[in-house]
PDB file with one MODEL, atoms N, CA, C and O in Angstrom:
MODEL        1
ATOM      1  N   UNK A   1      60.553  97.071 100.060  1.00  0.00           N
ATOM      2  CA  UNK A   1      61.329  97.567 101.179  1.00  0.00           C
ATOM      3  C   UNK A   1      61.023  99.052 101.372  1.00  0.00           C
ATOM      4  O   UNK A   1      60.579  99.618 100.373  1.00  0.00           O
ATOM      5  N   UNK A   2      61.190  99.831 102.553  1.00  0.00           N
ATOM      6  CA  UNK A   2      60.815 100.887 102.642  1.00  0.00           C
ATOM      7  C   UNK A   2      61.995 101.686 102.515  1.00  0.00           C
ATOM      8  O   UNK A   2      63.098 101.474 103.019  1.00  0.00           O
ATOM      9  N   UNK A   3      61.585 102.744 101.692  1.00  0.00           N
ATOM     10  CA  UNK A   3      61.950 103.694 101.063  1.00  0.00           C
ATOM     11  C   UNK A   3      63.194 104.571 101.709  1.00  0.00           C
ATOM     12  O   UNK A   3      64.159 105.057 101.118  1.00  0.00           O
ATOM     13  N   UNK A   4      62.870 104.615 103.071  1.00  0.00           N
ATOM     14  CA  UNK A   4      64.234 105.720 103.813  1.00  0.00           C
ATOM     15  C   UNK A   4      65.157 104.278 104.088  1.00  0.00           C
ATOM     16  O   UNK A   4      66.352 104.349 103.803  1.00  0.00           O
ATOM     17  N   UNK A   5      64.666 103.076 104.592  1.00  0.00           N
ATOM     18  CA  UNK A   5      65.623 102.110 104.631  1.00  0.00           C
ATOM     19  C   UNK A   5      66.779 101.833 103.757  1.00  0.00           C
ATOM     20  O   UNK A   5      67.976 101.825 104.042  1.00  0.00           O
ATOM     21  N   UNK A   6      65.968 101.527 102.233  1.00  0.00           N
ATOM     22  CA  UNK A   6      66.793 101.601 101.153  1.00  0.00           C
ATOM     23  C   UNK A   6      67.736 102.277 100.815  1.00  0.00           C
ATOM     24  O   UNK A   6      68.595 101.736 100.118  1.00  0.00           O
ATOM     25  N   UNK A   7      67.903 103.837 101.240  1.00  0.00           N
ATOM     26  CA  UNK A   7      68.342 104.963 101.702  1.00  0.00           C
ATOM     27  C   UNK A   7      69.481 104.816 102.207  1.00  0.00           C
ATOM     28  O   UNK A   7      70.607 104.643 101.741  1.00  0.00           O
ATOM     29  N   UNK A   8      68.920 104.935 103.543  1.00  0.00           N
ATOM     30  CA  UNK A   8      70.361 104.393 104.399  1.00  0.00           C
ATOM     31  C   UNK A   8      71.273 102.972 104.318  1.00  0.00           C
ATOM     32  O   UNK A   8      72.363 102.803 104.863  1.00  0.00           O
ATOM     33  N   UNK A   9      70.410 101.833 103.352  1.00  0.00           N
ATOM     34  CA  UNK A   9      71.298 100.785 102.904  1.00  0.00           C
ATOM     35  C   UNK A   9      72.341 101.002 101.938  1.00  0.00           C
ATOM     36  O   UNK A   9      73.380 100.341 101.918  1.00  0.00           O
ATOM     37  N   UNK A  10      71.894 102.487 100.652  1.00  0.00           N
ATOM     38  CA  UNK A  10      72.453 102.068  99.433  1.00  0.00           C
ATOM     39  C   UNK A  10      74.062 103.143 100.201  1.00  0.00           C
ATOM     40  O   UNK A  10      75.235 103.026  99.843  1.00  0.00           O
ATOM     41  N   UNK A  11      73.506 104.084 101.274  1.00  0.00           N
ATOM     42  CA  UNK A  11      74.467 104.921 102.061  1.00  0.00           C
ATOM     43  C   UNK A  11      75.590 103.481 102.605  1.00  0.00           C
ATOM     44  O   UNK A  11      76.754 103.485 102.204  1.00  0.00           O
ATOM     45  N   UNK A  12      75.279 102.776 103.165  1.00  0.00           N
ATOM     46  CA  UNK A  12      76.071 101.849 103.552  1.00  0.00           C
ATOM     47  C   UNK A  12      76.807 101.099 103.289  1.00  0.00           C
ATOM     48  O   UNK A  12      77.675 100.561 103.976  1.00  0.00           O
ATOM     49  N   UNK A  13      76.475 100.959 102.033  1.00  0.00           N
ATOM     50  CA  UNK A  13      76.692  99.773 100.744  1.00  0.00           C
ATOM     51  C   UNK A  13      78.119 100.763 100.273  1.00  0.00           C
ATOM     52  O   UNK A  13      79.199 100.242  99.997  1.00  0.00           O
ATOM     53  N   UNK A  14      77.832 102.515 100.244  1.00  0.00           N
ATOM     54  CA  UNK A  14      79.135 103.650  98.905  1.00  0.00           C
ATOM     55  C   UNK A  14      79.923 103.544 100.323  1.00  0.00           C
ATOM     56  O   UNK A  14      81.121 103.343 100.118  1.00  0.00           O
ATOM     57  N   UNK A  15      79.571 103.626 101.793  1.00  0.00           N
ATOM     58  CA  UNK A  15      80.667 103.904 102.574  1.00  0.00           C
ATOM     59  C   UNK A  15      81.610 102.110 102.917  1.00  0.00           C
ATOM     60  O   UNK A  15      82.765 102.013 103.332  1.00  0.00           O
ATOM     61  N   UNK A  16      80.658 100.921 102.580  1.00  0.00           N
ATOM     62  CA  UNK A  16      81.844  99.868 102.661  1.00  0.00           C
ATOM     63  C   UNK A  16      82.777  99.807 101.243  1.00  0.00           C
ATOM     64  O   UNK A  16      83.845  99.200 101.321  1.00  0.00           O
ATOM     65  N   UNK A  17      82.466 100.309 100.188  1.00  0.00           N
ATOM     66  CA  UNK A  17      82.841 100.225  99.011  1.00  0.00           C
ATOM     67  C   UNK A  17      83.841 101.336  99.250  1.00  0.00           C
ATOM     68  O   UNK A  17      84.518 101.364  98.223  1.00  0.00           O
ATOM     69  N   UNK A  18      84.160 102.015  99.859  1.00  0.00           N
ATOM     70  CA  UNK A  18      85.317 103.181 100.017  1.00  0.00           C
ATOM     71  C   UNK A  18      86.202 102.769 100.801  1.00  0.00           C
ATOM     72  O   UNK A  18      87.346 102.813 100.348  1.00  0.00           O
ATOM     73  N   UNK A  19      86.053 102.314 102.001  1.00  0.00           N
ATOM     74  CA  UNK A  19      86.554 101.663 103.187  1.00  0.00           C
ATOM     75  C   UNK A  19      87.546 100.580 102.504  1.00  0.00           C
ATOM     76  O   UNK A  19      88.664 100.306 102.941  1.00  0.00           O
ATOM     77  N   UNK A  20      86.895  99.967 101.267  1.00  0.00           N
ATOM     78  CA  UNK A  20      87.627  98.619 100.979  1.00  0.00           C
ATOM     79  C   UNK A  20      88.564  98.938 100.079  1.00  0.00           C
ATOM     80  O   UNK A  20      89.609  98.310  99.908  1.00  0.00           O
ATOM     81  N   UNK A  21      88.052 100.374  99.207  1.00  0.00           N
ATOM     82  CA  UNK A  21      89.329 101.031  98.582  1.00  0.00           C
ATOM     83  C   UNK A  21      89.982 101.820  99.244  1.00  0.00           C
ATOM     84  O   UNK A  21      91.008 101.900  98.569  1.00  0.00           O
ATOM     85  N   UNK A  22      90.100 102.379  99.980  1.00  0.00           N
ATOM     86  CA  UNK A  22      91.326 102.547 101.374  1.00  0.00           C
ATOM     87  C   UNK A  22      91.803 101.559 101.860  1.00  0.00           C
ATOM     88  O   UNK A  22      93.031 101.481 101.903  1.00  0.00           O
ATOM     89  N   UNK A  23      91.078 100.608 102.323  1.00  0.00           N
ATOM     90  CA  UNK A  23      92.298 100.083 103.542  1.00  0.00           C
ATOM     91  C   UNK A  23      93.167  99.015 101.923  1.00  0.00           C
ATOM     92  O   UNK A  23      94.057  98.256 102.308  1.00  0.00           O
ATOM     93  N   UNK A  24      92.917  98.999 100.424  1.00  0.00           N
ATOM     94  CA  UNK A  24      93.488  98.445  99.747  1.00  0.00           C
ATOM     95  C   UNK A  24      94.606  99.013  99.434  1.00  0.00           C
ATOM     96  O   UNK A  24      95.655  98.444  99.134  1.00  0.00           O
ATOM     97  N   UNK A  25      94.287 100.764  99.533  1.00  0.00           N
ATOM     98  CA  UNK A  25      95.759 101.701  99.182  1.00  0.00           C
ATOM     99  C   UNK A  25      96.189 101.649 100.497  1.00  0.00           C
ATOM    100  O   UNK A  25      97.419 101.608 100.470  1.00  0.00           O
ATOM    101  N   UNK A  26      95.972 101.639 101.094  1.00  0.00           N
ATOM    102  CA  UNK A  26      97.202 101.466 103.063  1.00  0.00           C
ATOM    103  C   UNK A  26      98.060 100.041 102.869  1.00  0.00           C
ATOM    104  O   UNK A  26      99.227 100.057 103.260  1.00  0.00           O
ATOM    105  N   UNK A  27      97.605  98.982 102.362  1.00  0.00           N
ATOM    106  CA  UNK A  27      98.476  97.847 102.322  1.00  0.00           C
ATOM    107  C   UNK A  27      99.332  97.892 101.232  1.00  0.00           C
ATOM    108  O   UNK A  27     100.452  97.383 101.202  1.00  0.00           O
ATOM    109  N   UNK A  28      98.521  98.817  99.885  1.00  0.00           N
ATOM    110  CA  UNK A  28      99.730  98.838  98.973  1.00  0.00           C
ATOM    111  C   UNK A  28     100.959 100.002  99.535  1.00  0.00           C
ATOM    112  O   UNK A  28     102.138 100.034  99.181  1.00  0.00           O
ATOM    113  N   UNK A  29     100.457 100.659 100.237  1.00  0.00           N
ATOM    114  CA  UNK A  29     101.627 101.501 100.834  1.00  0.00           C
ATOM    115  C   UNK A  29     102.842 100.532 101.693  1.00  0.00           C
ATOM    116  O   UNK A  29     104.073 100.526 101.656  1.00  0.00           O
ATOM    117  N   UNK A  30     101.571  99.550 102.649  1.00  0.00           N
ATOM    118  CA  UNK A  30     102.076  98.956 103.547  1.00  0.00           C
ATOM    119  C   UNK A  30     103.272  97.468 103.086  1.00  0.00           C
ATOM    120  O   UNK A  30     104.214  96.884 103.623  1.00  0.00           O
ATOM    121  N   UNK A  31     102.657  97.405 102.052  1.00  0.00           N
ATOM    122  CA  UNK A  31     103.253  96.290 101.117  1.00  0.00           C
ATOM    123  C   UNK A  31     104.676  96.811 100.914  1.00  0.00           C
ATOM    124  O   UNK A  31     105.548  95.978 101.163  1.00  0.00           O
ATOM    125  N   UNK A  32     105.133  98.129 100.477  1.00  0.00           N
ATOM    126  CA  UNK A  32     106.447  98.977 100.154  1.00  0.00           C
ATOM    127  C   UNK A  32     106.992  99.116 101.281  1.00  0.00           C
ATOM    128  O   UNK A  32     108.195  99.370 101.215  1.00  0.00           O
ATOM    129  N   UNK A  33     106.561  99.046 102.285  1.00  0.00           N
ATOM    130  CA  UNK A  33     107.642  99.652 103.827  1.00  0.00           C
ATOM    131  C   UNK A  33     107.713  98.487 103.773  1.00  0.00           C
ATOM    132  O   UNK A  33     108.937  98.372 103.848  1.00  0.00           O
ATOM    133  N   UNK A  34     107.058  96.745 103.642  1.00  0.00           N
ATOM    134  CA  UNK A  34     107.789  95.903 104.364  1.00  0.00           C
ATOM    135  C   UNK A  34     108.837  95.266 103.359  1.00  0.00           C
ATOM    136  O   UNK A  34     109.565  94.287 103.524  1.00  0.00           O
ATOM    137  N   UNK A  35     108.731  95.920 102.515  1.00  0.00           N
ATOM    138  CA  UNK A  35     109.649  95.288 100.977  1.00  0.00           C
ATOM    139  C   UNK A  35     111.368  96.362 101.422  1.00  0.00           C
ATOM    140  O   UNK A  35     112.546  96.007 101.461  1.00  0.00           O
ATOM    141  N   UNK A  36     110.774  97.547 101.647  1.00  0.00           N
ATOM    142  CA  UNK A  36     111.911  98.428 102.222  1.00  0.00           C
ATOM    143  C   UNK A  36     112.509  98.085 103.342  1.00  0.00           C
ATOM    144  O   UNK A  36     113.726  98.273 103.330  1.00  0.00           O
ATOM    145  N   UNK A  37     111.854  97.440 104.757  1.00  0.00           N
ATOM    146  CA  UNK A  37     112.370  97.270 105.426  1.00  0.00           C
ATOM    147  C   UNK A  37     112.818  95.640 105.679  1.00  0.00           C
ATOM    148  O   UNK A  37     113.009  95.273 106.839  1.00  0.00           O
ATOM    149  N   UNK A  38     112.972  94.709 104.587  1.00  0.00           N
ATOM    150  CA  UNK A  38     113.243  93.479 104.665  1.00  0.00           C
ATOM    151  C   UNK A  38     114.711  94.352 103.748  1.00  0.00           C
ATOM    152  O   UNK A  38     115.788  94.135 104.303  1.00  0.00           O
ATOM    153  N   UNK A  39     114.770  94.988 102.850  1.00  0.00           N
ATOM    154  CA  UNK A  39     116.239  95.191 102.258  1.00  0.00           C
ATOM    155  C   UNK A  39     116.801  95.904 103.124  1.00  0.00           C
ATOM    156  O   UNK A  39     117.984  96.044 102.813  1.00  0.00           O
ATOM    157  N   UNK A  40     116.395  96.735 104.611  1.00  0.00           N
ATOM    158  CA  UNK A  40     117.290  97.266 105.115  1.00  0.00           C
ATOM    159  C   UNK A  40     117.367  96.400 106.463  1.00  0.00           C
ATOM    160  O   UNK A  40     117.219  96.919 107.570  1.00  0.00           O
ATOM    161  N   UNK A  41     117.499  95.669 106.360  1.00  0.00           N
ATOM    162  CA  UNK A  41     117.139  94.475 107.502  1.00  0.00           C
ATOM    163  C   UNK A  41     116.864  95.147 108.605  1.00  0.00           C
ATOM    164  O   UNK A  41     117.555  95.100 109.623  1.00  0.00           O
ATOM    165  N   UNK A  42     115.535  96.004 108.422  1.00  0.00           N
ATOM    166  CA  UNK A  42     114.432  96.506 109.914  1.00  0.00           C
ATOM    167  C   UNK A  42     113.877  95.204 109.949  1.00  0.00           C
ATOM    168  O   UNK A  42     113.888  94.154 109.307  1.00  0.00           O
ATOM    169  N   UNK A  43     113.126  95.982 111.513  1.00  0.00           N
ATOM    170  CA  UNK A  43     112.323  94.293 111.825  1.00  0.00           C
ATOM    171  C   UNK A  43     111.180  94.322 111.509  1.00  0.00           C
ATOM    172  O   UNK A  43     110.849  95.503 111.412  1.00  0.00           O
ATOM    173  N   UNK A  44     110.365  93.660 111.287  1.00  0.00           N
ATOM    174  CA  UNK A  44     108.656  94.308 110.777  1.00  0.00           C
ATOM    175  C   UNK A  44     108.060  94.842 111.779  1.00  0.00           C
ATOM    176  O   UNK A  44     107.321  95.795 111.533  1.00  0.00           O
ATOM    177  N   UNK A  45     108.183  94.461 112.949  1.00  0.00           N
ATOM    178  CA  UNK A  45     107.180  95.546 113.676  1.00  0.00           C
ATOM    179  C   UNK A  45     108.241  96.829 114.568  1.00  0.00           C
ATOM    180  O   UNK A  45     109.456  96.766 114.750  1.00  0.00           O
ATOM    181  N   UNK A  46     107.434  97.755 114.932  1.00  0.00           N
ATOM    182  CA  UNK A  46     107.879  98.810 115.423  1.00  0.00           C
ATOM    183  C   UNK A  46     106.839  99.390 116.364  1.00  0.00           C
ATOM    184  O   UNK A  46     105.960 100.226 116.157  1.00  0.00           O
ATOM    185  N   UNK A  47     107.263  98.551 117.718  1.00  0.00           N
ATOM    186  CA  UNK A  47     106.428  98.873 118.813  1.00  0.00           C
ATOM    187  C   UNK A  47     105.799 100.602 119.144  1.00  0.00           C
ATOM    188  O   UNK A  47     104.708 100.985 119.568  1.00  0.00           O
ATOM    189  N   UNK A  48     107.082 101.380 118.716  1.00  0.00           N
ATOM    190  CA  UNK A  48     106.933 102.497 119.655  1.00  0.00           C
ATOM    191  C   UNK A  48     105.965 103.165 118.273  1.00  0.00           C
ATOM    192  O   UNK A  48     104.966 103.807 118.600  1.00  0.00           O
ATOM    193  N   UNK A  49     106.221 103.032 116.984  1.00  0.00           N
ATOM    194  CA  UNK A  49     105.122 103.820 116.260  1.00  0.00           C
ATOM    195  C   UNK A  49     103.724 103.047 116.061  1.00  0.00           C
ATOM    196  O   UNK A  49     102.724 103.596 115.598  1.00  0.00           O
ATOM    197  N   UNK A  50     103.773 101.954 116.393  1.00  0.00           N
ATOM    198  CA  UNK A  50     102.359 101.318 116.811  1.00  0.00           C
ATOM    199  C   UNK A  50     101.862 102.158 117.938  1.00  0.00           C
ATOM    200  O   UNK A  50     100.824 102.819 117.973  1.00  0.00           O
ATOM    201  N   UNK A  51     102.854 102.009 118.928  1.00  0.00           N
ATOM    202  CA  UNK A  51     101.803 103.268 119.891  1.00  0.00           C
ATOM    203  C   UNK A  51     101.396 104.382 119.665  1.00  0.00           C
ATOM    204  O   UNK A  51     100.314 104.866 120.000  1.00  0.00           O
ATOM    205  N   UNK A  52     102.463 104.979 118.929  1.00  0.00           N
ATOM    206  CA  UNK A  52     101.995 106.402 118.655  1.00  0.00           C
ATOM    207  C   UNK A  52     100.844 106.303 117.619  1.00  0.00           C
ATOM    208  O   UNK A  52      99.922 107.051 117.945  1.00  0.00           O
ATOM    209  N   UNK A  53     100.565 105.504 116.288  1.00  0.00           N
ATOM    210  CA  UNK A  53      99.705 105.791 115.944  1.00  0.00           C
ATOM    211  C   UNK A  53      98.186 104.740 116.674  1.00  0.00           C
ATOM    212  O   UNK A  53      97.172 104.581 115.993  1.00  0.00           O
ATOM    213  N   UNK A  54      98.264 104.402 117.483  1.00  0.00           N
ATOM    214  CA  UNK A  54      97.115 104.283 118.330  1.00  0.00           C
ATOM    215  C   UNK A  54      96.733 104.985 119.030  1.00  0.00           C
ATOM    216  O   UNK A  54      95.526 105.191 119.150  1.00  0.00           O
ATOM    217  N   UNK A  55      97.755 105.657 119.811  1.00  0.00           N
ATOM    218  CA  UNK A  55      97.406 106.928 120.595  1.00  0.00           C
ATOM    219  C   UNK A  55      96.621 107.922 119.194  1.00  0.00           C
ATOM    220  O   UNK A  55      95.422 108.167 119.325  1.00  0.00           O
ATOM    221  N   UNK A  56      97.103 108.266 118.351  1.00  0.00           N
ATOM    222  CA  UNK A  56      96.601 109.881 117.511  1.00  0.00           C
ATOM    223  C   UNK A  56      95.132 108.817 117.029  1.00  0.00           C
ATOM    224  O   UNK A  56      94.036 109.374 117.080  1.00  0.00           O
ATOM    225  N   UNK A  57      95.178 107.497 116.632  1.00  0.00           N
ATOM    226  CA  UNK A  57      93.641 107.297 116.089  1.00  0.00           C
ATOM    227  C   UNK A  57      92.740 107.007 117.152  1.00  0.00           C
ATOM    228  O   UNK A  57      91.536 107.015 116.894  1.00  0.00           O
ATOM    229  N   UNK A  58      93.246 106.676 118.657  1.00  0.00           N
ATOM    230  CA  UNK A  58      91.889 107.479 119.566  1.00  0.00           C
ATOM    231  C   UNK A  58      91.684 108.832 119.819  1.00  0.00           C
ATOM    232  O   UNK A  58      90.599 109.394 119.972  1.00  0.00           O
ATOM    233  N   UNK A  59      92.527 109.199 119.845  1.00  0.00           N
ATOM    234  CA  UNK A  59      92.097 110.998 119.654  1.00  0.00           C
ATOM    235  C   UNK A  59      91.345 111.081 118.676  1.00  0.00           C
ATOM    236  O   UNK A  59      90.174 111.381 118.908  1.00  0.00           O
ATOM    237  N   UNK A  60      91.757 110.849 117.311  1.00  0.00           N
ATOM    238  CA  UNK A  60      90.893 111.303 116.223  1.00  0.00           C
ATOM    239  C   UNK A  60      89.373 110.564 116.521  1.00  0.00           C
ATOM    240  O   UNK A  60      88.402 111.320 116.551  1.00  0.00           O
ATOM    241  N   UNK A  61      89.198 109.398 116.698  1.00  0.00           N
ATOM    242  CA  UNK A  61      88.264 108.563 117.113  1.00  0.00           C
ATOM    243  C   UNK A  61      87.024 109.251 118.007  1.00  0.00           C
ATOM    244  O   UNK A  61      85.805 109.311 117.840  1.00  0.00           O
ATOM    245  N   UNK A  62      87.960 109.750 119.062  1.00  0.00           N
ATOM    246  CA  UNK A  62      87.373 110.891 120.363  1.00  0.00           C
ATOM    247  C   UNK A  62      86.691 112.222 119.972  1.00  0.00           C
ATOM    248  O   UNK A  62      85.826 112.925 120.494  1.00  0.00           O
ATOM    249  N   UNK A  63      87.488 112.289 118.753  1.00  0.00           N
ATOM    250  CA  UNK A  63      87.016 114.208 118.454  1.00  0.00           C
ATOM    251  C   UNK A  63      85.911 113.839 117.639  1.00  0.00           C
ATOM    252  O   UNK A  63      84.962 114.617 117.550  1.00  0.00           O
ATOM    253  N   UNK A  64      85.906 112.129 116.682  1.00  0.00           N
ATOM    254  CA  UNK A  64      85.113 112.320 115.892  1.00  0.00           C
ATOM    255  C   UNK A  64      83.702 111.891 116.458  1.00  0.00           C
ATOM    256  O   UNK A  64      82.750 112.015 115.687  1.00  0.00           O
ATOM    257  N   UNK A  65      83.501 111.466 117.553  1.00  0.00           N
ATOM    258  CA  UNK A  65      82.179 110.794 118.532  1.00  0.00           C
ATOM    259  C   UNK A  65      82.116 109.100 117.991  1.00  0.00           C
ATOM    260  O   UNK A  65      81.120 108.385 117.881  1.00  0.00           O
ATOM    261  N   UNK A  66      83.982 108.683 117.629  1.00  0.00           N
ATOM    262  CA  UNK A  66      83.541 107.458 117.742  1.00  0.00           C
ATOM    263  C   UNK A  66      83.893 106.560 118.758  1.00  0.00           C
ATOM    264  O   UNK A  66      85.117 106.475 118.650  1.00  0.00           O
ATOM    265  N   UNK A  67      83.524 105.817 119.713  1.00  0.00           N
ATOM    266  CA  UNK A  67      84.218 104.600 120.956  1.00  0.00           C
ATOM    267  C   UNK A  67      85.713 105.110 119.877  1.00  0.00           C
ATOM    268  O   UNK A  67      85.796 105.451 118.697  1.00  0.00           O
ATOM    269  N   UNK A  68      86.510 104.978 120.745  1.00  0.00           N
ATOM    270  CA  UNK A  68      88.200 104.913 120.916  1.00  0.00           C
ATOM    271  C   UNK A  68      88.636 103.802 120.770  1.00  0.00           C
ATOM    272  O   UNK A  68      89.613 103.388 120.145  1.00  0.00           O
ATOM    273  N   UNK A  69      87.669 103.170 121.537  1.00  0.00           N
ATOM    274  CA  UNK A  69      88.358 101.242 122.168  1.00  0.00           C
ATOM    275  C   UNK A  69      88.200 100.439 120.864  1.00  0.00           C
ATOM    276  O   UNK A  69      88.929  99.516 120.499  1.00  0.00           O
ATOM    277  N   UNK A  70      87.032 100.987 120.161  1.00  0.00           N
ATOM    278  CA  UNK A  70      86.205 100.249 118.761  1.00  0.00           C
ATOM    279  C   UNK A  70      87.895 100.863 117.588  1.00  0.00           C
ATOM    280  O   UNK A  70      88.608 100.109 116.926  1.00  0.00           O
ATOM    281  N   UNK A  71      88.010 102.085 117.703  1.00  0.00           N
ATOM    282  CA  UNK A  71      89.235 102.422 117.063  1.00  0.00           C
ATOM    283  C   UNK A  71      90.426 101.489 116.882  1.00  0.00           C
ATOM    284  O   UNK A  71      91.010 101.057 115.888  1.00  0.00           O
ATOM    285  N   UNK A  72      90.582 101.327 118.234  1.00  0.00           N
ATOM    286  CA  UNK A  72      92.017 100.921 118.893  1.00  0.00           C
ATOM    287  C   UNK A  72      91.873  99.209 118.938  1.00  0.00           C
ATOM    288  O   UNK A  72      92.741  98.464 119.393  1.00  0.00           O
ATOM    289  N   UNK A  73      90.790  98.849 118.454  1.00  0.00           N
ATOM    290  CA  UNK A  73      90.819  97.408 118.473  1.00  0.00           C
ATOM    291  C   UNK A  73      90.684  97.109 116.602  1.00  0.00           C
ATOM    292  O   UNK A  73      91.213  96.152 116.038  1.00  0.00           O
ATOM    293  N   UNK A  74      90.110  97.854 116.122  1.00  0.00           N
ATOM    294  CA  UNK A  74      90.065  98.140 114.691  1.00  0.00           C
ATOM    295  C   UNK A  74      91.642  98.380 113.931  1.00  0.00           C
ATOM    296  O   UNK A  74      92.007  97.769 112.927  1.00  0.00           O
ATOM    297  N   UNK A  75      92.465  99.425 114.677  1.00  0.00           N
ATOM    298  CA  UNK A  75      93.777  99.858 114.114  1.00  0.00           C
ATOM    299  C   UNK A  75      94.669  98.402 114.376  1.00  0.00           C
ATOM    300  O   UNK A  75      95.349  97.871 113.497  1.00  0.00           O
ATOM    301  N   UNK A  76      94.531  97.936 115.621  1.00  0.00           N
ATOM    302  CA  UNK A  76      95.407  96.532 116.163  1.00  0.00           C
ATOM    303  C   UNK A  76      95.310  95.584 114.977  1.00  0.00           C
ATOM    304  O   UNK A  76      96.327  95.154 114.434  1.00  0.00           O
ATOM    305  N   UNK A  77      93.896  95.211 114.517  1.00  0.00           N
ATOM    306  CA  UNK A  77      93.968  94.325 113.904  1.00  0.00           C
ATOM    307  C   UNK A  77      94.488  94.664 112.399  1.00  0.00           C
ATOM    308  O   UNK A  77      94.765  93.595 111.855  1.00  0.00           O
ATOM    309  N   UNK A  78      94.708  95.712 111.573  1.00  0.00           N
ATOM    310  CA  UNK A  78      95.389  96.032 110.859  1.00  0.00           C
ATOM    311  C   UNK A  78      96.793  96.246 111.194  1.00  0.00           C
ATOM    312  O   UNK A  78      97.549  95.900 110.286  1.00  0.00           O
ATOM    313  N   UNK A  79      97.144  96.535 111.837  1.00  0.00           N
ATOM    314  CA  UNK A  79      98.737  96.624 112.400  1.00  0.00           C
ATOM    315  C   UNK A  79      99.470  95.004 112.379  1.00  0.00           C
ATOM    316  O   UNK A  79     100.590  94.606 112.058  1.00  0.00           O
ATOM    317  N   UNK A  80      98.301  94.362 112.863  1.00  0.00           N
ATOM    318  CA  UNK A  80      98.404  92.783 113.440  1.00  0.00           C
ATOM    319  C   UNK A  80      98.750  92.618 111.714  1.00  0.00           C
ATOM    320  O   UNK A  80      99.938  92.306 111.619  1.00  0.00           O
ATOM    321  N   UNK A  81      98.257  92.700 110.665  1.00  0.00           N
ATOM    322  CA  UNK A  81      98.253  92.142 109.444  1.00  0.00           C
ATOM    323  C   UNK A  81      99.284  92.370 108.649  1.00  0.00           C
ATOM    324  O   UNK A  81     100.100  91.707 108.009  1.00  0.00           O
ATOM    325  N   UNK A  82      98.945  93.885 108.932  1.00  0.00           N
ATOM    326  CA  UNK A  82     100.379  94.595 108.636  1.00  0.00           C
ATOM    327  C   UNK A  82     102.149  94.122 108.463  1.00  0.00           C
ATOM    328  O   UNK A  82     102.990  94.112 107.563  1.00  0.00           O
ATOM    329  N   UNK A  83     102.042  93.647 110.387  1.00  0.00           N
ATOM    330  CA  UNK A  83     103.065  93.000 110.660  1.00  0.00           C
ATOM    331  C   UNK A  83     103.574  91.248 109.892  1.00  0.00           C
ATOM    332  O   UNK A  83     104.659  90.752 109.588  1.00  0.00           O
ATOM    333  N   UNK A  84     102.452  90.876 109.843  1.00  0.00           N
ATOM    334  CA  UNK A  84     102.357  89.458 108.991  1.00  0.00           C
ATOM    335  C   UNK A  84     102.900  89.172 107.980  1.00  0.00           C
ATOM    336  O   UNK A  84     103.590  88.222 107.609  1.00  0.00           O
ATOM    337  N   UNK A  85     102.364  90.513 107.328  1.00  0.00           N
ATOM    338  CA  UNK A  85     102.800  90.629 105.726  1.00  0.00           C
ATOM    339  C   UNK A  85     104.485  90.896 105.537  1.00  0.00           C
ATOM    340  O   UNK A  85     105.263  90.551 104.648  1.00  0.00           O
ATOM    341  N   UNK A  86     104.672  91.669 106.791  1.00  0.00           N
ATOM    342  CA  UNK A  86     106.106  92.357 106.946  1.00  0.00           C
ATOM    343  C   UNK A  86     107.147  91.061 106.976  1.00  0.00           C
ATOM    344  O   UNK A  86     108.296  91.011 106.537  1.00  0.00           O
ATOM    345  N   UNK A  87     106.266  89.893 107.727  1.00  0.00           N
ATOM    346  CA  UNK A  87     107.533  89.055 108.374  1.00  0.00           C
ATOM    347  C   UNK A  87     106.993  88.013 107.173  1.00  0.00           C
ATOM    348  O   UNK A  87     107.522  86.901 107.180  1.00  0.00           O
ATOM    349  N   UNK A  88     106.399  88.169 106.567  1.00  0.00           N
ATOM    350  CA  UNK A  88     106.448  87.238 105.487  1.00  0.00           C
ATOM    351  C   UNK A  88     107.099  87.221 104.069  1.00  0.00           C
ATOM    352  O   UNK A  88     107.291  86.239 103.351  1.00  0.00           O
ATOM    353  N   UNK A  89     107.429  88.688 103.799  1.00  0.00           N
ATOM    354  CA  UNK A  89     107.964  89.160 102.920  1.00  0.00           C
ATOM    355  C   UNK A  89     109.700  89.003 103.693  1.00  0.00           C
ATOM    356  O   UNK A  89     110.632  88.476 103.085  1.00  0.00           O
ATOM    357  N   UNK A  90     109.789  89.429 104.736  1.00  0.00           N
ATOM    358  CA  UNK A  90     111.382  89.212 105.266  1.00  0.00           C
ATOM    359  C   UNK A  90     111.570  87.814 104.743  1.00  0.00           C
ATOM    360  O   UNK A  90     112.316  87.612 103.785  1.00  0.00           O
ATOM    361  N   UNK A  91     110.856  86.754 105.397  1.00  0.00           N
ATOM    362  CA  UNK A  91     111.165  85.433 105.183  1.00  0.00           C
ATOM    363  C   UNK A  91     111.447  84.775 103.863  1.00  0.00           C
ATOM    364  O   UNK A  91     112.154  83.807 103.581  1.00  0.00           O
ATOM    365  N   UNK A  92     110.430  85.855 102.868  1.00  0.00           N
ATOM    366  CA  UNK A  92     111.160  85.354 101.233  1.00  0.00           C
ATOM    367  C   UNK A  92     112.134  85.778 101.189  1.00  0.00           C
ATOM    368  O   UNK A  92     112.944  85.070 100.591  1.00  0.00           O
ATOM    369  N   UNK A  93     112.578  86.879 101.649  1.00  0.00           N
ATOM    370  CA  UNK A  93     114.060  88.170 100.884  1.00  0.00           C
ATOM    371  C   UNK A  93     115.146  86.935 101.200  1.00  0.00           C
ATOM    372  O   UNK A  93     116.341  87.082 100.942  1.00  0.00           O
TER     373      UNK A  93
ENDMDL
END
């Protein structure tokens, strides 16, 4: 295989291997708000800070030269999971 390829593969390979240890500490965070908010009988989702943090990760998205939309369809589907976990954990409590 050629040499700068390999390069930019083994680059690709440390940035999915980080990615997967982040978004693992965001759910263990995310795992505690829905454990907190099934004992305070919140509801799992929360429309208005879903917006807000979609709004600040296309900005950040924007400043950083990445598509917004690629952001904002990326953040949804974690939010989407997010929420899952939330109403699944209510449903045991």
């Amino acid at each position: 295989m050629d040499k700068k390829l390999k390069q930019y593969r083994q680059s690709i390979n440390n940035i999915d291997a980080a990615l997967v240890f982040i978004l693992a500490e965001r759910f263990k965070v995310t795992q505690a708000v829905g454990e907190y908010k099934a004992k305070n009988n919140l509801p799992p989702a929360d429309p208005s800070r879903e917006k807000e943090q979609i709004e600040r990760l296309r900005q950040l998205a924007s400043d950083a030269d990445l598509d917004p939309e690629f952001s904002e369809k990326f953040l949804r589907f974690i939010i989407d999971e997010v929420i899952r976990h939330h109403e699944q954990i209510r449903d045991a409590s």
